[in-house]
C-alpha positions in Angstrom: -13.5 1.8 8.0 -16.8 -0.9 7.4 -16.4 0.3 3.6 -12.7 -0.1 3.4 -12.5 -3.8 5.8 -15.7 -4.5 3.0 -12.9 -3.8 0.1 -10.3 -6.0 2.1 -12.6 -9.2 2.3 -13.4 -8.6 -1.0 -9.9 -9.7 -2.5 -8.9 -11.9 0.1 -8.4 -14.2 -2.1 -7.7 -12.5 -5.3 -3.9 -12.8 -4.4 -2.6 -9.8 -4.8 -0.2 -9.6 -2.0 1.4 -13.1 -3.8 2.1 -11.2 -6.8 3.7 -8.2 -4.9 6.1 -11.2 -3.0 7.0 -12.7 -5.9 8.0 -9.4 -7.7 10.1 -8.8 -4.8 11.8 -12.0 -4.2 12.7 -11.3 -8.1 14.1 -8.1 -7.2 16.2 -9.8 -4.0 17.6 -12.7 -6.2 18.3 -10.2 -9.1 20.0 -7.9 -6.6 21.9 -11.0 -4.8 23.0 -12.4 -8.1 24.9 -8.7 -8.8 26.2 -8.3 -5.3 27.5 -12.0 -5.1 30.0 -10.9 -7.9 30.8 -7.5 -7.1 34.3 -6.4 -6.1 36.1 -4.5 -3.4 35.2 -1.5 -5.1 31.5 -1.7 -5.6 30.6 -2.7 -2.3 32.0 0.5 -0.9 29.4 2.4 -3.4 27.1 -1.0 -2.3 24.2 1.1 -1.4 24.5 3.6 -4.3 24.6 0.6 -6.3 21.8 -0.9 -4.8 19.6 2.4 -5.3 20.2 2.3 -9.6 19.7 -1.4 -9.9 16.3 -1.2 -8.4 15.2 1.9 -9.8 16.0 -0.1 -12.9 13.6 -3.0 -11.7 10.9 -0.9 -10.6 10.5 0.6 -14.1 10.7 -2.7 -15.4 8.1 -4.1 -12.5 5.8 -2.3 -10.7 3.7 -0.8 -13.4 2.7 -4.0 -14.4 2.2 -5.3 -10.6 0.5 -1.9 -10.0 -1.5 -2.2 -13.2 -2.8 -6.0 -12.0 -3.2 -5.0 -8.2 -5.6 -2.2 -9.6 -7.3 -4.7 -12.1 -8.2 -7.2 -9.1 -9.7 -4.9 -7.1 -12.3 -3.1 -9.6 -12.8 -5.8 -11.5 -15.3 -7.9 -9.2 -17.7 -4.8 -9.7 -17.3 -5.5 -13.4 -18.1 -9.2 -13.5 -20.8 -9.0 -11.0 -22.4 -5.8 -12.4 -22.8 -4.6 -8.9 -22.4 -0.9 -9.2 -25.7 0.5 -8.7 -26.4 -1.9 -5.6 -23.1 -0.7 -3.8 -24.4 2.9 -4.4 -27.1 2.2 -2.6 -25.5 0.8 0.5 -22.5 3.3 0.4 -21.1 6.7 -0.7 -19.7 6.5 -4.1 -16.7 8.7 -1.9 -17.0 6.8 0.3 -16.0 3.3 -1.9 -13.8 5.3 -4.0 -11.8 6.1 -1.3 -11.4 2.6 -0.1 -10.5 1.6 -2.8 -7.9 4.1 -3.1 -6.7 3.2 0.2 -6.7 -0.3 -0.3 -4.5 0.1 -3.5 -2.0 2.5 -1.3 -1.6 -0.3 1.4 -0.2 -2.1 -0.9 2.2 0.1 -2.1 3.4 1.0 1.1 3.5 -2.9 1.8 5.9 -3.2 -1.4 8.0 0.3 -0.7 8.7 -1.3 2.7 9.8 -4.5 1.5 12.3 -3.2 -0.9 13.9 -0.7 2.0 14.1 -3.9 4.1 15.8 -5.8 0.7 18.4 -3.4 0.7 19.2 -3.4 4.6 19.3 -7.4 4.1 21.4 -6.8 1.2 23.7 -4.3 2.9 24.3 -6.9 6.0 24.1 -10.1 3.5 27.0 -9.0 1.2 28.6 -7.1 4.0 28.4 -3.4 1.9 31.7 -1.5 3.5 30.1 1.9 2.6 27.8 3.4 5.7 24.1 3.9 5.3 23.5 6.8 3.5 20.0 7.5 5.9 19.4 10.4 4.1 18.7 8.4 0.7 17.5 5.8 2.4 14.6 8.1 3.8 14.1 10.0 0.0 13.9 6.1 -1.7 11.2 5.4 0.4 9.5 8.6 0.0 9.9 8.7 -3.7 9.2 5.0 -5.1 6.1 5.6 -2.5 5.0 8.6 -4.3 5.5 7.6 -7.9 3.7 4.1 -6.5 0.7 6.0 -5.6 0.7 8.4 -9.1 0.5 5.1 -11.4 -1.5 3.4 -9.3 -3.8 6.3 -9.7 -3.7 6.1 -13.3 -4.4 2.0 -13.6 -7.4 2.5 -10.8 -8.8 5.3 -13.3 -8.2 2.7 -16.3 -9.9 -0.8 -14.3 -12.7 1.5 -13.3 -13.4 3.2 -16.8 -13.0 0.2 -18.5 -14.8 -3.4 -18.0 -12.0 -5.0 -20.1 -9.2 -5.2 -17.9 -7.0 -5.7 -20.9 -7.5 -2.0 -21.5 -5.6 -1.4 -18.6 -3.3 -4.0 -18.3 -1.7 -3.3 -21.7 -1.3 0.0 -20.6 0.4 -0.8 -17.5 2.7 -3.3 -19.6 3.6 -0.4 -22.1 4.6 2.4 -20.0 6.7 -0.3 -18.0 8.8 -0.6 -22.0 8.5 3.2 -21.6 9.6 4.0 -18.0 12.8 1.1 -18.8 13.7 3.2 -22.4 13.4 7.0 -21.2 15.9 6.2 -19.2 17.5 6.8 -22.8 16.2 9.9 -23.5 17.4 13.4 -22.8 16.8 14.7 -18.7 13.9 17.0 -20.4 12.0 14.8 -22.0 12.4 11.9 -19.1 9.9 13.8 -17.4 7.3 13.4 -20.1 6.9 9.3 -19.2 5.5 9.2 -16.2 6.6 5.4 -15.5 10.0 6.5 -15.5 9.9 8.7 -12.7 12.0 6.5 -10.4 14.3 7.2 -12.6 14.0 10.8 -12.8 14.0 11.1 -8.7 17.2 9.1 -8.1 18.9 10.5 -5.7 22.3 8.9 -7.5 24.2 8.4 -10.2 26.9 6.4 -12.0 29.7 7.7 -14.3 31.0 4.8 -16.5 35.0 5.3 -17.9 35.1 3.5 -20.6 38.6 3.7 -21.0 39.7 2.7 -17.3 36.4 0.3 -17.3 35.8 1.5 -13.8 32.2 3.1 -12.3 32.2 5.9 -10.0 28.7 6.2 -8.1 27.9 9.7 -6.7 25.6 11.8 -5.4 22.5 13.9 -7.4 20.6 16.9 -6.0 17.1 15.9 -4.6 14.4 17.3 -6.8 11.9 18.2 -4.3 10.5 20.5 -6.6 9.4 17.4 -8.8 8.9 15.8 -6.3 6.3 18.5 -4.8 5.2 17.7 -8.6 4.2 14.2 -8.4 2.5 14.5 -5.5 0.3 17.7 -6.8 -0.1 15.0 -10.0 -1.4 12.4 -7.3 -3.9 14.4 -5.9 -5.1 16.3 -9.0 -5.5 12.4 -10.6 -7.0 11.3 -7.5 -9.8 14.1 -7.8 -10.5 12.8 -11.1 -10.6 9.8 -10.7 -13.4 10.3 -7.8 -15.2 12.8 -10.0 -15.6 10.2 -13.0 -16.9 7.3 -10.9 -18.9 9.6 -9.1 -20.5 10.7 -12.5 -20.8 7.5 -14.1 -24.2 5.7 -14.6 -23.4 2.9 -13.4 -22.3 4.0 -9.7 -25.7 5.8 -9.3 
């Protein structure tokens, strides 16, 4: 707990927290914007709706919000060259791990957020389809995980790398990538990891073209994938320990 409150005083006022509001007020106006000009028909899907346009918008944002959250918290050690001195006045577990948890706080701040959005939403733009709790419960557990996964990834990137740029670009990349494998066939979704909110959607649209009407429906929860990401989250995690662990400049 000293190491972890150590880690929160540490980007107090690196504004992270500012970033993750702004991203979500962007979602909410994006989200109230659509809903101002739904129809009749719509708002009885209004939650199923709801669910695909912000799957959409966290492809689009939270690997680059992740990617940055992740940059500001290893990148003090970086500037300051302070590695070897915080080895000597802690576990390198020990600080991984807060910084680990440090970086998951925040993603459970932003996965709360967005299940309050859409209950705000729902009462806002007065949805007439009930709350599917179900769904409601496997969003939350879902964005949360694939949260965790990439954050995972960009902590490994900030830490290996002293140019945060490295990992940056990487986080603004696979954000193009999750947004365009949305494209690709159901196999090879799975091989882009930053399009994962995607692949666990628990719904679906069906567009006729010819009648021009959308018909939102149910899709089978994948708990075997998601069983999947979260093995992915810990195997990454592991790794991610190991290397700093290993590396010279934690010693």
């Amino acid at each position: 707990m000293r190491q972890f409150m150590a880690e929160v005083k540490k980007t107090r006022y690196r504004k992270i927290w500012q970033g993750m509001l702004a991203i979500m007020a962007v979602q909410f106006v994006w989200c109230a914007w659509i809903f101002s000009r739904a129809d009749a028909g719509e708002l009885a899907s209004g939650y199923y709706y709801a669910f695909l346009q912000i799957v959409i918008m966290n492809s689009i944002f939270l690997p680059v919000i992740l990617a940055v959250a992740a940059s500001r918290i290893w990148d003090a050690e970086h500037k300051g060259n302070t590695w070897k001195l915080l080895g000597t006045l802690e576990t390198k577990a020990a600080i991984y791990r807060s910084k680990f948890l440090l970086g998951a706080l925040y993603c459970l701040m932003m996965t709360s957020m967005q299940t309050v959005m859409l209950v705000l939403c729902a009462n806002i733009f007065q949805f007439t389809q009930e709350m599917p709790v179900r769904h409601m419960v496997w969003f939350f557990v879902t964005v949360m995980a694939v949260d965790l996964m990439l954050y995972l990834v960009q902590q490994i990137l900030s830490m290996k790398y002293p140019n945060q740029l490295v990992a940056l670009s990487v986080g603004l990349l696979g954000a193009f990538g999750g947004l365009f494998s949305y494209f690709f066939p159901a196999g090879l979704q799975k091989l882009v990891i930053w399009g994962y909110y995607g692949v666990l959607r628990s719904v679906d649209m069906y567009w006729d073209e010819a009648t021009r009407i959308s018909t939102y429906f149910e899709r089978p929860m994948d708990y075997g994938f998601l069983g999947f990401v979260i093995l992915l989250t810990a195997a990454l995690y592991w790794v991610g320990r190991q290397l700093f662990i290993r590396e010279e400049y934690a010693s």
